[in-house]
N, C-alpha and C positions, 0 to 999 in steps of 0.2 A: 504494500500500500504506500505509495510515494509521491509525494507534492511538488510540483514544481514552484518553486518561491523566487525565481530569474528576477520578477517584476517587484518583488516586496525587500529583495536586498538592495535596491538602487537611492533608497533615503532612509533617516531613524524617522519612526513614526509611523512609517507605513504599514496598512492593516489589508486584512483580503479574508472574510467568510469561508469558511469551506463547508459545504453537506455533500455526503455522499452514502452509499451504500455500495459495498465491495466484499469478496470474499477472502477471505485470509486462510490458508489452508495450516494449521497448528496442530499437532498432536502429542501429547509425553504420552506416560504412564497412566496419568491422575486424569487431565482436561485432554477436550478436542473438541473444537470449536467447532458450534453445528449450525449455526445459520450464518447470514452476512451479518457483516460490523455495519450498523446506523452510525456513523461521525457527524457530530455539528459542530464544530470548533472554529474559532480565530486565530489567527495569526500575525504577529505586531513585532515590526521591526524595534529592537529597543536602544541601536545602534550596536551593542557588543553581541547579540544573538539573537533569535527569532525565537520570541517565547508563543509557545501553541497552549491556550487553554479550551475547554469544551467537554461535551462527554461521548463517549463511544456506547451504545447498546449492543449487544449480543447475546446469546446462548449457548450453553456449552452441554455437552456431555459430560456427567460425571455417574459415579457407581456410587450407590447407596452402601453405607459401610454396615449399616445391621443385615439386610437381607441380599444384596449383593448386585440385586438388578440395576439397569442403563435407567437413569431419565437425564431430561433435559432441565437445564438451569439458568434463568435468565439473570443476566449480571446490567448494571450499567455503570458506568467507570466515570470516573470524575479524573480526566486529566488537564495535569500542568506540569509543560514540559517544554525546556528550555533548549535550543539547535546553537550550537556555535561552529564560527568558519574557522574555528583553528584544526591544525588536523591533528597533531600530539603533543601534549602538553610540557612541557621541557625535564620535571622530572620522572616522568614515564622511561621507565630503560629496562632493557631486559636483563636481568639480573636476579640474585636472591634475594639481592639487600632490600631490607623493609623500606616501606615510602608509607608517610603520612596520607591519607585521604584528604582532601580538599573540597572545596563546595563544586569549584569548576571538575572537579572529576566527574561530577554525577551531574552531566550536561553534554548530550548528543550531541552527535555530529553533523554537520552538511554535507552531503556528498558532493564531487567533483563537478557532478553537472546540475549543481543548484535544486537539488531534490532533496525534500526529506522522507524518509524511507519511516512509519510510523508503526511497522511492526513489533519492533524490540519495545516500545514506550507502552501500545497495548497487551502487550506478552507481558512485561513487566506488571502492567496494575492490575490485570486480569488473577496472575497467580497471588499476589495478594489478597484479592476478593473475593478465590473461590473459597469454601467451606477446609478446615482441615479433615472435621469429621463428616460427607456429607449424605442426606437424609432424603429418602424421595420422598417423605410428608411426617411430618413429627411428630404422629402417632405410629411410623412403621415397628412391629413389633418381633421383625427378623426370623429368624428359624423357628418362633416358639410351638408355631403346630406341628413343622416337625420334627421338631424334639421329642412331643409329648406321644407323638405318634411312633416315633423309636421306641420312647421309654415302654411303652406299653406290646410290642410285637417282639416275641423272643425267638433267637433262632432254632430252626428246626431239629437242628444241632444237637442243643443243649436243654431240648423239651425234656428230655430222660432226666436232667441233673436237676431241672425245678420239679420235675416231681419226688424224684429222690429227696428234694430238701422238703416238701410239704410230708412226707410217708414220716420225716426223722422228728419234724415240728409236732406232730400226732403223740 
């Protein structure tokens, strides 16, 4: 999902609306994004970076963690998020040696041909927003019937050894 911002980088000040609806194709372990991203965000030159604010709607795929089944889970994302022209920041080195975090560390990039690319920004607030534990409806009450339906059917097996124990209980 990538913006072209050619015309918003040419003064400070400068602002430009965006809506769209686009598909972002994302998948780990936990999320997978299952319909389009709704974007309504602005864009505003602040002359050191182009801060983007607005919110992103979507739904995702998640597994309910008591009873294990797919639903679907509608997130909407409140982003703000800040694009600078620099391309790496001067103490960035490859190395082992520890480096301080900084504020400009956690501020995007603009790519080469004046685009900003908004998938790492919504990836980012998306896994913050999903659920850690999540629930397909917060009465789900997970295996409990069958459990109760194990508990109660014994194997054929060992039909001889529960009777053996009710003959000994007599």
């Amino acid at each position: 999902m990538k913006i072209d911002i050619s015309h918003i980088l040419k003064a400070a000040g400068e602002k430009e609306s965006v809506k769209f609806d686009d598909v972002i194709h994302y998948e780990d372990e936990n999320v997978k994004i299952s319909s389009p991203v709704k974007l309504n965000a602005s864009l505003v030159n602040t002359g050191k970076t182009i801060l983007l604010t607005g919110t992103a709607e979507l739904s995702v795929e998640l597994t309910c963690c008591r009873c294990l089944k797919k639903f679907n889970f509608p997130v909407k994302l409140d982003l703000d998020e800040e694009y600078s022209i620099a391309t790496r920041h001067p103490h960035a080195k490859k190395s082992a040696e520890e480096v301080e975090l900084r504020d400009e560390d956690f501020v995007f990039e603009i790519g080469g041909d004046n685009t900003i690319d908004l998938f790492e920004a919504i990836r980012q607030n998306l896994l913050s927003a999903v659920p850690i534990k999540p629930l397909c409806k917060e009465t789900c009450q997970g295996f409990v019937e069958k459990e109760k339906k194990a508990e109660t059917q014994v194997d054929p097996r060992l039909e001889k050894l529960k009777k053996f124990k009710h003959r000994e209980e007599k």
